[in-house]
N, C-alpha and C positions, 0 to 999 in steps of 0.2 A: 457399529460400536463394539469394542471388543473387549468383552466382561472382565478380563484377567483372569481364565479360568484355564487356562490350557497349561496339562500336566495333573491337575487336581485330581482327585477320585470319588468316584458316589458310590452311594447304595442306594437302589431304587426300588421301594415295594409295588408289591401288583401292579409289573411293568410289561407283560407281554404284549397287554393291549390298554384301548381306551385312554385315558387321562396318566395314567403311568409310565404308558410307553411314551405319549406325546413328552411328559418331562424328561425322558431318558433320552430319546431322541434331540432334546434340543440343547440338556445337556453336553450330549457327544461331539452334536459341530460346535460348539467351543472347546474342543480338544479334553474334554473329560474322558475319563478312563473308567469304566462303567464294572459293577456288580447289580444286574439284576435277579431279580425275587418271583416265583409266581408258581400256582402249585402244578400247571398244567406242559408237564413237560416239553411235548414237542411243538408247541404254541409259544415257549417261554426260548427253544432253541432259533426256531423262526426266527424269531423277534431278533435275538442277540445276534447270530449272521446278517441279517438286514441290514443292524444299526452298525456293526463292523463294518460291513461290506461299503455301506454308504457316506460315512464319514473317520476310517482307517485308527479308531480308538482299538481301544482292547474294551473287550465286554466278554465276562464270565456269568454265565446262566447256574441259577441255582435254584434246581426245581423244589419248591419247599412250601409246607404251611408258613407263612410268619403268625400267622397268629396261636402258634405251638412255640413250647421253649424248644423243641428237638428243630424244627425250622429258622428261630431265631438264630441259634448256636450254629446250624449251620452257614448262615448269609454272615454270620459276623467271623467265621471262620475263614469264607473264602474274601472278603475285603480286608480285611485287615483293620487297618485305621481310616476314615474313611473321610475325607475334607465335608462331605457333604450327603445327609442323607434325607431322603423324599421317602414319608413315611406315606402308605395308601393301602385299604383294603378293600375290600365289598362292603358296601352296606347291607342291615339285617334288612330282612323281610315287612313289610308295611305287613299293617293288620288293627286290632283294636287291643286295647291293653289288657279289657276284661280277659284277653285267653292266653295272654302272655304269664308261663309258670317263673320262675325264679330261672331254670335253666337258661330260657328264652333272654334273660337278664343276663344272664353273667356271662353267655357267649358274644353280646352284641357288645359290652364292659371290655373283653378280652380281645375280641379282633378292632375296635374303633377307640376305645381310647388305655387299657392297661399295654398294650404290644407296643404302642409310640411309644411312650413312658418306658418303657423297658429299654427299649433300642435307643432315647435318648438317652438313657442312665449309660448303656455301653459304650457311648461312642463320646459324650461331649468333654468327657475329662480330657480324654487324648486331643479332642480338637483345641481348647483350651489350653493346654502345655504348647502347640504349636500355634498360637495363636490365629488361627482360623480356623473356623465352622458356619454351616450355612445350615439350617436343620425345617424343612419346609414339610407342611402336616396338611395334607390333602383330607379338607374336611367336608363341608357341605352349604348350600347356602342355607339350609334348614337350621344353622346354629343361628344365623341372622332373621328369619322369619321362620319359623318350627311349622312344622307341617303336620298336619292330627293323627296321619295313620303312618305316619314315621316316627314315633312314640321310643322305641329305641334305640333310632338313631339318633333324633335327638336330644335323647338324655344319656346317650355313650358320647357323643361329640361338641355337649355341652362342657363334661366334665374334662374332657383334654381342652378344648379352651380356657377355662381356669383354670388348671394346672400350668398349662404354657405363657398366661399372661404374667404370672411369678414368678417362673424360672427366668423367661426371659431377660427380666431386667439383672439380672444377676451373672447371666453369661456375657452381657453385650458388651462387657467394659475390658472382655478380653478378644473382642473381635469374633465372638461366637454368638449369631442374633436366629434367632426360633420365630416363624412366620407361620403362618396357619392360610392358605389359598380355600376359598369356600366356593365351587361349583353350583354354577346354575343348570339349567337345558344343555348339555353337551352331546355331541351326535356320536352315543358308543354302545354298547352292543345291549347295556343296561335300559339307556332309555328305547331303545327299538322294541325290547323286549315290552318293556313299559308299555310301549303305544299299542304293541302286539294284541297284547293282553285287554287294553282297553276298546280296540275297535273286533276283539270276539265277543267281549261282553254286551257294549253296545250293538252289534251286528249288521255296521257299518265297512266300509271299506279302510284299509290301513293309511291309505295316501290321503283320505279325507282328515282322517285324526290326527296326521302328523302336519298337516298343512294348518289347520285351527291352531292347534301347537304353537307353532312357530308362527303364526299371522299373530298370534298371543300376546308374544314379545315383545318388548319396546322396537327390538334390532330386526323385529322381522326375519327372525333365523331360528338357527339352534348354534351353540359355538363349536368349535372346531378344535379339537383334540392338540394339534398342535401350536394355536395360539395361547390353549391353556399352559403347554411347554414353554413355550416361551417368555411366560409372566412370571414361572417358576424359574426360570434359569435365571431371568434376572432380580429375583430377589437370594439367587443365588453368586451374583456376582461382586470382586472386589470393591465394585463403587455404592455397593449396598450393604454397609455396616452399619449405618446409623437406621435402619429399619429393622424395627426389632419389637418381637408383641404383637404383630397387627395381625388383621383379623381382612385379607382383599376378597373381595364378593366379583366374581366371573360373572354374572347373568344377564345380560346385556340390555339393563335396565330394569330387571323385573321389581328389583325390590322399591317400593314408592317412598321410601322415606329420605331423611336430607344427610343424617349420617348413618 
């Protein structure tokens, strides 16, 4: 199927690896012309030869916080105007709320839901005068089932899904639709880390706790970075205008409810 996307242009935050790179990546063999984002320079250059190399787009690396104004200003300096941006950062740290200060708040605020908000404010006028925009917000499935020690993630990734379920309707009438993809189990350096951590604390072996893991699942797996690009390119595609607002959960089953 071919999106209608060849010639268009993105910006893609924390694309070097994981779930960023996979949308960049899938992006690009539909003939997108790539601005990637990410703070780890020679990880972030990698990346951008790969995806050149591999599917003959143009992709410019811009090693940068986004979730700083001096990084924002950057990545929207070297794209320009941009048909399509895939908004992603790290999620904050798990913990309990009692020890979370005010700080702890307002940095998790600033990198998962004021920095979208920011980067849509810059970008969707200009998509809107050329009547297309695709603007997808890498959130978590945690806005759909909240997780207890992910406390401020999600109440930072609560508040850009309300924000986005309003603007939404308000750009979609000019062919510019805001989409939110919510990540379950993905196999990226985050959750390795994740299981890392859990089988030093339990004192078991790592390949035990990542096989429970995944035996967990409905899908019997963890998902794969680039089928998550791929569900992203096509909520990024010409034949996906009338989608607009939604809120797609990746987790290959986990969540048990019917909507």
């Amino acid at each position: 199927m071919d999106l209608g996307l060849k010639g268009k242009t993105a910006l893609v935050c924390a694309a070097s690896k994981g779930l960023g790179r996979g949308c960049a990546m899938a992006l690009a063999r539909e003939g997108v012309d790539l601005t990637i984002v990410a703070r780890t320079a020679e990880t972030l250059e990698a990346t951008a030869q790969e995806i050149a190399r591999e599917t003959g787009v143009r992709v410019q690396a811009v090693p940068a916080d986004i979730a700083t104004a001096a990084g924002r200003a950057a990545a929207l300096a070297a794209c320009g105007e941009p048909d399509i941006l895939v908004n992603n950062a790290g999620g904050p740290p798990p913990g309990d709320f009692h020890d979370w200060s005010r700080d702890d708040w307002i940095k998790a605020l600033d990198a998962n839901m004021l920095t979208p908000i920011e980067l849509i404010k810059a970008t969707v006028d200009s998509m809107i005068a050329k009547r297309f925009g695709r603007i997808v917000n890498i959130t978590s499935s945690a806005v759909k089932a909240p997780i207890d020690i992910l406390g401020l993630s999600n109440g930072a990734r609560a508040g850009l899904t309300g924000f986005v379920a309003g603007i939404a309707r308000k750009t979609v009438r000019h062919n510019v639709t805001i989409n939110n993809l919510l990540p379950g189990p993905f196999d990226t350096d985050r959750l390795r880390s994740n299981l890392e951590a859990q089988a030093e604390k339990a004192g078991r072996p790592l390949a035990d706790i990542r096989q429970e893991r995944m035996a967990g699942n409905p899908a019997g797996r963890f998902g794969d970075p680039e089928e998550f690009g791929a569900a992203c390119a096509f909520l990024c595609a010409q034949h996906s205008g009338f989608i607009t607002g939604q809120n797609l959960l990746l987790d290959g089953g986990a969540f048990p409810g019917t909507l």
